[in-house]
Wavefront OBJ file of the C-alpha trace (Angstrom):
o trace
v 84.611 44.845 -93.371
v 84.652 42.831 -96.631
v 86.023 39.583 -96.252
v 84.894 37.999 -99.344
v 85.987 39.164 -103.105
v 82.364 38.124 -104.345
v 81.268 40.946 -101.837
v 83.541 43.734 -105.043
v 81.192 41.836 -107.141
v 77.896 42.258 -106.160
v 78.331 45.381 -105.528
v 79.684 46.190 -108.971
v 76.482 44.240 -110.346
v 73.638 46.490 -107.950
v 75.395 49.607 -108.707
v 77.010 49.699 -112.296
v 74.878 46.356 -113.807
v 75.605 47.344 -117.073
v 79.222 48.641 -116.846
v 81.525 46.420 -118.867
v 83.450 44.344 -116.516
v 84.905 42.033 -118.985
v 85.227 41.481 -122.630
v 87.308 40.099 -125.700
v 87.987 39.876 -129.290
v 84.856 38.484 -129.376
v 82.400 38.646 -126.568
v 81.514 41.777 -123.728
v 80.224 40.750 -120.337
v 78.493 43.577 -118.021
v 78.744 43.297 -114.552
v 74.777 42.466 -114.044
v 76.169 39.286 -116.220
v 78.777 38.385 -114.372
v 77.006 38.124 -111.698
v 74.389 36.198 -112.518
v 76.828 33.915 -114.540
v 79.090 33.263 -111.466
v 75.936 32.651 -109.405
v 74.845 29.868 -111.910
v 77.922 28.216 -112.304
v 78.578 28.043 -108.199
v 74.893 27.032 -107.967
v 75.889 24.054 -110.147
v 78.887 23.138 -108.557
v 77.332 23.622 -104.895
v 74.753 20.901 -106.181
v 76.860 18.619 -108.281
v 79.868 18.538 -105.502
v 76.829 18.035 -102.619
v 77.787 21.387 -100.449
v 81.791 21.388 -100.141
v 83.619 23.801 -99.157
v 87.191 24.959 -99.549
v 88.229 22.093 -101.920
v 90.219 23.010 -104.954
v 88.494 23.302 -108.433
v 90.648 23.382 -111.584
v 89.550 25.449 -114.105
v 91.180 25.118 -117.756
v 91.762 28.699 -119.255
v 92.379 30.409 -122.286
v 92.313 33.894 -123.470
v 88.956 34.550 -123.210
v 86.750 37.093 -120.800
v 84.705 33.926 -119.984
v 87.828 32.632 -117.620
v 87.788 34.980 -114.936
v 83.635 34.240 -114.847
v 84.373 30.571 -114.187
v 87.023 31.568 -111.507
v 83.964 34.037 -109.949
v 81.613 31.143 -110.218
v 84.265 28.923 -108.257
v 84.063 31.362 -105.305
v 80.380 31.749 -105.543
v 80.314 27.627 -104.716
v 82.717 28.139 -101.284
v 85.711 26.490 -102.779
v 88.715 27.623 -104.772
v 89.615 27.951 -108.263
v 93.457 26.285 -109.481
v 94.189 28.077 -113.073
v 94.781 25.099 -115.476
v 96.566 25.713 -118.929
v 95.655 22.467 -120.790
v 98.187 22.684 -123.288
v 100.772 22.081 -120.760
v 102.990 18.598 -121.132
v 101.165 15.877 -119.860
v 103.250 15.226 -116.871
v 103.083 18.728 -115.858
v 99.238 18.247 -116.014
v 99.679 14.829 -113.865
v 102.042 16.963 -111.693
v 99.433 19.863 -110.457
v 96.023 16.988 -110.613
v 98.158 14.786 -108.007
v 99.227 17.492 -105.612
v 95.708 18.965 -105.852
v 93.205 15.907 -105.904
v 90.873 18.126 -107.050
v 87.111 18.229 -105.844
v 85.755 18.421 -109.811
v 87.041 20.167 -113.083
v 85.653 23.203 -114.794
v 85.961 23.473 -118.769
v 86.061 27.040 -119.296
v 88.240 27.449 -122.396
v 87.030 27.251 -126.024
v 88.801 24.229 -127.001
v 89.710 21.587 -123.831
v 92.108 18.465 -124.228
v 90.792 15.021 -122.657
v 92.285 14.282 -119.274
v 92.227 10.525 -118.965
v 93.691 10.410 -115.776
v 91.045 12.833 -114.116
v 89.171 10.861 -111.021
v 86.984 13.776 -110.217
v 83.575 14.711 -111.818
v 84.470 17.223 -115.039
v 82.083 19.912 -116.140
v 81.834 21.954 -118.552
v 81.318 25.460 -118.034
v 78.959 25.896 -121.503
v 76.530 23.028 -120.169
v 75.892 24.540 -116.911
v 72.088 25.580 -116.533
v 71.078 29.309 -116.477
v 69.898 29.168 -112.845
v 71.737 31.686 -110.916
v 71.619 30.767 -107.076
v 71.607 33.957 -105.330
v 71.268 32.677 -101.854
v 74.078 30.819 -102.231
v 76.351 33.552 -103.010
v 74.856 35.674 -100.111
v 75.878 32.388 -97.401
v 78.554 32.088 -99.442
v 79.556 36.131 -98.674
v 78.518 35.509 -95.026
v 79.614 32.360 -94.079
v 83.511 32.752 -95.635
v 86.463 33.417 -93.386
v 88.919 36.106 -95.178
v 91.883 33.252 -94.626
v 89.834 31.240 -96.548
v 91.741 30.416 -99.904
v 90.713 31.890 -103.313
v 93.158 30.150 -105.502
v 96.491 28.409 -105.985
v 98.597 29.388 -108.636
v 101.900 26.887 -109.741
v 105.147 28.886 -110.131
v 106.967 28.522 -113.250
v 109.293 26.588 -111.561
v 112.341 28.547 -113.089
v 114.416 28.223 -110.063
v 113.171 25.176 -109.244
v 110.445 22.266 -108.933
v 107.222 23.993 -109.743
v 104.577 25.056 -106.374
v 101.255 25.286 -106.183
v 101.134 29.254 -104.087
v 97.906 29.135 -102.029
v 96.306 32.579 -101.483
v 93.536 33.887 -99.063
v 90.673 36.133 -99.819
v 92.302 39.014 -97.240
v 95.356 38.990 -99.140
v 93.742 39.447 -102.604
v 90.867 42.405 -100.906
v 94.057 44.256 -98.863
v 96.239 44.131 -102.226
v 93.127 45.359 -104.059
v 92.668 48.122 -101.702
v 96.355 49.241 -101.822
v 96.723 49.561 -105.304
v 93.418 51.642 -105.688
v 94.694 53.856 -102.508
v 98.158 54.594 -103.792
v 97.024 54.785 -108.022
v 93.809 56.370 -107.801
v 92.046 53.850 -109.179
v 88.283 54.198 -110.197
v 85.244 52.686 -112.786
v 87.185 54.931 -115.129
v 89.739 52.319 -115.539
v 90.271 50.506 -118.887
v 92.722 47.567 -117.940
v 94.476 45.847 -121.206
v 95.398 41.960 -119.864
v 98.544 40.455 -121.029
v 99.184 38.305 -118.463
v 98.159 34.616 -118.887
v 94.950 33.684 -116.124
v 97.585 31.200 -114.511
v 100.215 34.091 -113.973
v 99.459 36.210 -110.781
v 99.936 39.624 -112.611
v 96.472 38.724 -114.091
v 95.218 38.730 -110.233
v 95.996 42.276 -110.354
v 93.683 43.164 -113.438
v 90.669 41.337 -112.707
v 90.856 42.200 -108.733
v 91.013 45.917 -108.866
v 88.786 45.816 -111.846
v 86.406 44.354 -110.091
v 87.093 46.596 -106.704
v 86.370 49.535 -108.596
v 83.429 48.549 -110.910
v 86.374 48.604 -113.927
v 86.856 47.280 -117.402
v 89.293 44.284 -118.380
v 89.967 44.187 -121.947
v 91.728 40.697 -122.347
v 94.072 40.685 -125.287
v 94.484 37.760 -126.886
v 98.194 36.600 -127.025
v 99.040 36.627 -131.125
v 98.472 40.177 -130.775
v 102.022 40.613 -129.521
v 103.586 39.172 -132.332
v 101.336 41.678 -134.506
v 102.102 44.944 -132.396
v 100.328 47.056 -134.696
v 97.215 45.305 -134.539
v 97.750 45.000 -130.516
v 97.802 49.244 -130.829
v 94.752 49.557 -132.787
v 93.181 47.238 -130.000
v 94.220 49.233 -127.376
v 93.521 52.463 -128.723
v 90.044 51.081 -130.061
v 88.944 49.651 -126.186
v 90.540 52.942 -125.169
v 92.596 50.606 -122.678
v 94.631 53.514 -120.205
v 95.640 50.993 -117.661
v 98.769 48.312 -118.319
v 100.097 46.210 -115.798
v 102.403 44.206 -117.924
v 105.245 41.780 -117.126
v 108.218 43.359 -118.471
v 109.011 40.843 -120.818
v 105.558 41.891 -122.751
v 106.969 45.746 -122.730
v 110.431 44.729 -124.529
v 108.691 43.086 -127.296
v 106.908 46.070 -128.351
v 110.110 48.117 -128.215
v 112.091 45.671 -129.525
v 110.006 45.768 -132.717
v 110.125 49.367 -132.603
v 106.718 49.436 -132.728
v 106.520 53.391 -131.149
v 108.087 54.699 -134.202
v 104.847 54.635 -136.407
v 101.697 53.699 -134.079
v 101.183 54.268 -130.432
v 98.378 54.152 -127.542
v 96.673 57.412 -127.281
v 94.620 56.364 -124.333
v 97.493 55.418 -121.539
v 97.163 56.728 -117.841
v 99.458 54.491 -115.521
v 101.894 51.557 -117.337
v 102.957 49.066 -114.588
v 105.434 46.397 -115.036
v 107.105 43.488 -112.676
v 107.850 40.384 -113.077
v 111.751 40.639 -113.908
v 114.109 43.712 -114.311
v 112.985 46.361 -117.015
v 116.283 48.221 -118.598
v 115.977 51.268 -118.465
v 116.950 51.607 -122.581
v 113.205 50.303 -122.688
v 111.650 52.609 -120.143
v 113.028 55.143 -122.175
v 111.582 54.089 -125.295
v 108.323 53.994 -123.836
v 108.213 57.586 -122.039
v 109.529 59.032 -125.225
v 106.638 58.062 -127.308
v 103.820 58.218 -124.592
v 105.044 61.365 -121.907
v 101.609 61.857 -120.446
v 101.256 58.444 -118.867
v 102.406 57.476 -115.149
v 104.993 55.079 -115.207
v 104.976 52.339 -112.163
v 107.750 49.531 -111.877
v 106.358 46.904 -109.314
v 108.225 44.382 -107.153
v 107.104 41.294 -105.501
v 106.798 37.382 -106.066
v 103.847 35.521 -106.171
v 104.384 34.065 -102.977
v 103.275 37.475 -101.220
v 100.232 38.634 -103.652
v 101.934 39.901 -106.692
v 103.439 42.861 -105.298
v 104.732 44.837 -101.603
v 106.894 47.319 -102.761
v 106.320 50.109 -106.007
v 108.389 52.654 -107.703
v 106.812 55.641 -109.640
v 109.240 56.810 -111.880
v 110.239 60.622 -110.995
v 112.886 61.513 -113.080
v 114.272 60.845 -116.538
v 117.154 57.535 -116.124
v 119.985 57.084 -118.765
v 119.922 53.666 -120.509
v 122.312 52.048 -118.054
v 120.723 52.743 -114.658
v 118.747 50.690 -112.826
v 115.320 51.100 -111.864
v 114.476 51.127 -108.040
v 111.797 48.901 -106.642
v 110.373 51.781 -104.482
v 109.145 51.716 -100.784
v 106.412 49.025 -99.321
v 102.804 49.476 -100.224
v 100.934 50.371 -97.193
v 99.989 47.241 -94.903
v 103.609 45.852 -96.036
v 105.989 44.958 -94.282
v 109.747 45.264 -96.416
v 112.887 44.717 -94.596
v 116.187 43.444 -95.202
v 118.270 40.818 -93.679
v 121.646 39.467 -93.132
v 121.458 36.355 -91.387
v 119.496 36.978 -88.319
v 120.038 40.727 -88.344
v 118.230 43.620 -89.782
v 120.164 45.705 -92.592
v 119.572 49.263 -91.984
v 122.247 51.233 -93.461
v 122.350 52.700 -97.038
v 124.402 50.602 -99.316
v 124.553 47.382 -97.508
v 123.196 44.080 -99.265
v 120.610 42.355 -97.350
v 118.374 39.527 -98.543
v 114.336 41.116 -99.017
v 111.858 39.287 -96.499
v 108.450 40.362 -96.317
v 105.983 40.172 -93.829
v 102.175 41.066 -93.575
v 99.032 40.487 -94.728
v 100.304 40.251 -98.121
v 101.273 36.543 -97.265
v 100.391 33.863 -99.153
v 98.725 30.789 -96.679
v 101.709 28.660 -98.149
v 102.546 26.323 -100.894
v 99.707 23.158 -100.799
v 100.137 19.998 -99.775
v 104.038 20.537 -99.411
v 104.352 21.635 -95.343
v 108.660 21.507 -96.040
v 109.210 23.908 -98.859
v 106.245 26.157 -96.611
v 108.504 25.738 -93.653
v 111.435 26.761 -95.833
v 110.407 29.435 -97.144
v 107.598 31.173 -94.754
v 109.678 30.980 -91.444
v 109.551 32.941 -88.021
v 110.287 36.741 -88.615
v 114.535 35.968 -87.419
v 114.539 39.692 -85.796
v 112.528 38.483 -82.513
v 111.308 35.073 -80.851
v 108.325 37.359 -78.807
v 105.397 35.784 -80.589
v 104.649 34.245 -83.439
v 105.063 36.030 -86.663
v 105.568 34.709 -90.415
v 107.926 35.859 -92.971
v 108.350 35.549 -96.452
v 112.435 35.031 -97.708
v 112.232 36.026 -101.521
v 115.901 34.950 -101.934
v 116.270 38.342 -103.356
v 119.012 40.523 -102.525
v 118.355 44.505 -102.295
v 120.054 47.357 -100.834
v 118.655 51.005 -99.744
v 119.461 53.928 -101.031
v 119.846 57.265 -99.672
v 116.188 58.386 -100.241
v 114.821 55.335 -98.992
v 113.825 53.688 -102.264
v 115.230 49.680 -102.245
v 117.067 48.603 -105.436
v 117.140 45.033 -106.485
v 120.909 43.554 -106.922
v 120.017 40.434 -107.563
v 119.285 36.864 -106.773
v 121.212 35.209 -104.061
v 121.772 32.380 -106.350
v 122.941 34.175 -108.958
v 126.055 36.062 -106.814
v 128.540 33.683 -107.801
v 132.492 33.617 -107.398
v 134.402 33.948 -110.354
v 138.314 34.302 -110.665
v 138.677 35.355 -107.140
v 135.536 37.412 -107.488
v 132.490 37.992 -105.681
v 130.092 38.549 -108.843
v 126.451 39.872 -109.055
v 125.167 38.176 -112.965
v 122.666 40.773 -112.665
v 125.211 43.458 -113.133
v 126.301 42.495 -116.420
v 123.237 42.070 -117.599
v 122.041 45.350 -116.973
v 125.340 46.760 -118.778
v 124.435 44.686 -121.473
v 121.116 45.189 -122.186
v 121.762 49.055 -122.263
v 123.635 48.605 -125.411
v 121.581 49.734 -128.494
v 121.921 46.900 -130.839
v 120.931 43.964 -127.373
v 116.803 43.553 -127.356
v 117.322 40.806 -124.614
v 120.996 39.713 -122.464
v 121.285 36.713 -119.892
v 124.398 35.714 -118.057
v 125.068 32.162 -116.833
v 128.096 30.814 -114.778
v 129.739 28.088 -115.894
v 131.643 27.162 -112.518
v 132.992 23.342 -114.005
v 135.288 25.843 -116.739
v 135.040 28.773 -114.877
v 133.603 30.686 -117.477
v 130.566 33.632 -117.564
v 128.393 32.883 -120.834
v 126.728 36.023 -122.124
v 123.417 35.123 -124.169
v 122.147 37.955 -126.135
v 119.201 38.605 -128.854
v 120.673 41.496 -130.706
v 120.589 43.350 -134.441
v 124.575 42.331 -134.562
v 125.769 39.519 -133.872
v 129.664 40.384 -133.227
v 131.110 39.256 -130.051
v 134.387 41.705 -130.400
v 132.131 44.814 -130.947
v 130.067 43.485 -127.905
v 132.693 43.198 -125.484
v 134.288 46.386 -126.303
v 131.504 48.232 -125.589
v 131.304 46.244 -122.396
v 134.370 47.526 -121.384
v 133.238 50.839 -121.030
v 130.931 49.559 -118.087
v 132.635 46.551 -116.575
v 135.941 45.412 -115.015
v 137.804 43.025 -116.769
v 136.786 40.116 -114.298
v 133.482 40.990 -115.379
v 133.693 40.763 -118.630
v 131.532 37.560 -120.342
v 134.802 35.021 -121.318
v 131.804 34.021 -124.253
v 129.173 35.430 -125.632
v 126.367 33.378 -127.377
v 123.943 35.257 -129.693
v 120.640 33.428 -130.314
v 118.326 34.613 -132.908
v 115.228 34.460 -130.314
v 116.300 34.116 -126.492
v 113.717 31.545 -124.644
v 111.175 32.271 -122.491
v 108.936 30.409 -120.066
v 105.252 30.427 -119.894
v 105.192 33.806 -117.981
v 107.450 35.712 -120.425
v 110.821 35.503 -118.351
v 114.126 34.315 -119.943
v 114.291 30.443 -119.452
v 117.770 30.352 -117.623
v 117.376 26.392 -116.805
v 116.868 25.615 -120.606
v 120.108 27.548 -121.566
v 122.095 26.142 -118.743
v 120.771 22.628 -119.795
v 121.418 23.368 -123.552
v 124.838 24.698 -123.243
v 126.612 24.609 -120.056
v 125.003 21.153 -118.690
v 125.224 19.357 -121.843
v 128.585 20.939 -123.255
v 131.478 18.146 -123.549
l 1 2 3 4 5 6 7 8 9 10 11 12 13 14 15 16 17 18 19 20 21 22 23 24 25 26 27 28 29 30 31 32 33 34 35 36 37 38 39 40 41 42 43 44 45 46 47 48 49 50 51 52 53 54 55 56 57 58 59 60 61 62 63 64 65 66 67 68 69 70 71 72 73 74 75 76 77 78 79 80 81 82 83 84 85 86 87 88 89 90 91 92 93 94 95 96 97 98 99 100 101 102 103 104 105 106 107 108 109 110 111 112 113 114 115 116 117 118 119 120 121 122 123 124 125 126 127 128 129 130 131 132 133 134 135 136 137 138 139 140 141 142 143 144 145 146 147 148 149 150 151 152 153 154 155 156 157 158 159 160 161 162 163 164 165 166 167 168 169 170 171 172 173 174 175 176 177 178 179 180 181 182 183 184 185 186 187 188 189 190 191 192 193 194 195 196 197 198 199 200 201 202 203 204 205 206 207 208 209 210 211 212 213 214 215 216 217 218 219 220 221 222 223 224 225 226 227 228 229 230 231 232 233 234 235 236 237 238 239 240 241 242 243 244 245 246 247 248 249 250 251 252 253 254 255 256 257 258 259 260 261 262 263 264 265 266 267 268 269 270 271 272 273 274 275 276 277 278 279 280 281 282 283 284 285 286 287 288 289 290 291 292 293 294 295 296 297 298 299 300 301 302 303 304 305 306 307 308 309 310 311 312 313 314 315 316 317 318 319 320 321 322 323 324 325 326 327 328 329 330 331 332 333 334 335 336 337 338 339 340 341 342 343 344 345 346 347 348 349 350 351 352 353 354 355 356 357 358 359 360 361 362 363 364 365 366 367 368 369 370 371 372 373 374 375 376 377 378 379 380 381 382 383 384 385 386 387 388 389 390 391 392 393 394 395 396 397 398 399 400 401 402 403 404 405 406 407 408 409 410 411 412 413 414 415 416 417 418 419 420 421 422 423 424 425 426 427 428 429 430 431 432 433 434 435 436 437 438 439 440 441 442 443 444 445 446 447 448 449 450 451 452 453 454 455 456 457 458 459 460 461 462 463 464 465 466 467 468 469 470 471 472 473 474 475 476 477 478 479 480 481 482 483 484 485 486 487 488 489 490 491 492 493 494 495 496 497 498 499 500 501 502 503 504 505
């Protein structure tokens, strides 16, 4: 039984030592170097922290293959690692070093801003000795409980004040082991990184990489805003594995990038992280048939993903994408209330249970309490849940489909309104790259935001028409000439209802 993720890397390092396991624009790192990297660095720490255990590290990150080493090197000490993107605003910075209190700090980008409020010793991962510890690891292998956490990644905080999602070794080794079950996956595997190492899609590249002896080629993030250059990179690593956020997958068919360059290496594309239209999954298919096409559901809060859809069938630009059926090991139902939603067609909110679970959100026992909660469907024994706030409803073949948030139903002229809906009729128009809907309930008003070739509201709206009832319709339409994101590549709904419903006189 492995209840440790150091126990995927040693035994990558005895039996493929010179496999690449991870590399960048710049620098290749074999597994045998990994290793012995990850042993030194928790050797260090072990020493310089005097033999604690299960403390949070931060570890500063860039786009570099040396990151995920430094998180490695973390576990190899007993503790575990907190993703820290130093560039953040200094209060968000304050924000994540208070909740944590941090045990030490561990430099691992290229380039790392002071930290004057840090109390905690801060090293840096380039002065650390050459002296892999071994034995350390082993105990370290031995000794661990699988609840024991590996890191704690901060959400966005899109829909709210920003947690700090706290996630066990079992539920990082049972997602690994589900993925490579249901996708075949094997030391064959080229994976191209897009996420950021603070984003949990990046779990999913290094962890099954490093379950199956794999390669991570991390791309370095100017790349998408050169897609021809990102191309050549992929095709040179021979990358065959993407598991993008969606928002990374629109860019490149936004630019149109298929129409003159394209991967020739691809085997499975996976994407989550927010709803992919269809107009896009189209793009993509048409220029690269061969490859397996995978759209993934889940939120951080329950190890990246529980529930996956292979795509089967060819969809027309204004369908929506299912979210599939659970992984094995998770458990997907919906609920209304304190009832279980069986029946095809009926809206339920998405709760999750399993080992899949994240341990919580740390050092904040109410929004835990909140939001992992006693399964509603029996008082027998105890038995956690995870409410997304997601609503979904299951079709006739079993498959769920995501509606929509629950905060984002809204009532509008004597309407029961799903946001979600009109942005999925709008971004299946061909001249919208990106559509958000807001509600403006003070002037009773739906705001369409929109990134497209044309900016003409009239055209727009007639061609919405054709898709929506009139109650539905957007009563304005703003077109921006680049709609804004958030650090994880999702549209930044709070900064557009801030700039121009909260602010509007």
């Amino acid at each position: 039984m492995i209840t440790n993720v150091l126990t995927y890397l040693k035994r990558a390092a005895q039996t493929a030592p010179e496999q690449c396991a991870l590399a960048d624009q710049s620098q290749s790192l074999t597994y045998g170097q990994v290793w012995r990297t990850a042993c030194s660095i928790g050797g260090e720490l072990h020493r310089r922290l005097k033999g604690c255990r299960n403390r949070p590290i931060l570890v500063s990150i860039d786009r570099r293959a040396a990151v995920p080493v430094a998180f490695l090197g973390v576990t190899c000490s007993g503790n575990f690692y907190v993703p820290l993107d130093l560039t953040l605003p200094e209060k968000r910075l304050r924000d994540i070093y208070s909740t944590m209190k941090p045990a030490a700090i561990l430099l691992a980008a290229a380039e790392n801003a002071p930290l004057p409020f840090a109390q905690c010793p801060v090293l840096s991962m380039a002065d650390l000795p050459d002296e892999p510890d071994y034995a350390l690891a082993d105990r370290t292998i031995a000794e661990g409980l699988d609840t024991d956490p590996l890191y704690c990644i901060f959400t966005s905080g899109s829909t709210g004040v920003p947690k700090g999602v706290l996630v066990s070794h079992r539920s990082v080794i049972d997602m690994a082991e589900q993925f490579t079950a249901a996708f075949g996956f094997d030391t064959t595997a080229v994976f191209g990184n897009q996420a950021p190492f603070d984003f949990d899609v990046s779990v999913k590249d290094i962890y099954i990489a490093l379950r199956n002896a794999a390669s991570v080629q991390v791309l370095e993030k100017p790349l998408f805003l050169m897609p021809k250059r990102l191309i050549a990179r992929l095709n040179e690593r021979r990358v065959n594995t993407l598991i993008w956020a969606a928002a990374a997958m629109k860019i490149l068919s936004a630019l149109r990038t298929f129409d003159s360059v394209r991967p020739l290496y691809l085997r499975q594309v996976m994407f989550s992280g927010e709803l992919l239209p269809c107009k896009v999954l189209n793009d993509w298919r048409a220029h690269m048939p061969e490859a397996r096409y995978v759209n993934l559901y889940g939120p951080t809060e329950i190890t990246c993903n529980c529930t996956y859809y292979i795509v089967d069938r060819p969809y027309a630009d204004d369908e929506i994408l299912p979210i599939g059926k659970p992984f094995v090991n998770s458990g997907v139902f919906l609920c209304s209330g304190s009832e279980e939603v069986t029946a095809p067609g009926v809206i339920g909110e998405l709760c999750v249970r399993g080992t899949c679970l994240a341990l919580g959100y740390y050092e904040n026992p109410e929004k835990t309490a909140e939001a992992f909660c006693q399964n509603p469907l029996h008082s027998a024994y105890p038995e956690r849940i995870y409410r997304t706030g997601d609503l979904a409803k299951r079709l006739p073949d079993g498959n769920l489909l995501f509606v929509g948030r629950a905060d984002s139903q809204v009532k509008h002229m004597g309407h029961r309104i799903e946001l979600g809906e009109i942005e999925v009729a709008a971004n299946a128009l061909p001249s919208v790259h990106y559509a958000c809907c807001l509600h403006d309930a003070a002037r009773e008003k739906l705001i369409l935001f929109c990134q497209a070739e044309e900016n003409d509201s009239k055209a727009l709206l007639q061609q919405l028409k054709a898709a929506l009832p009139d109650y539905m319709l957007p009563n304005r339409v703003v077109f921006l000439e680049q709609m804004p994101a958030n650090r994880t590549g999702k549209i930044d709904r709070a900064l557009l209802r801030q700039q121009y419903i909260n602010n509007k006189e």
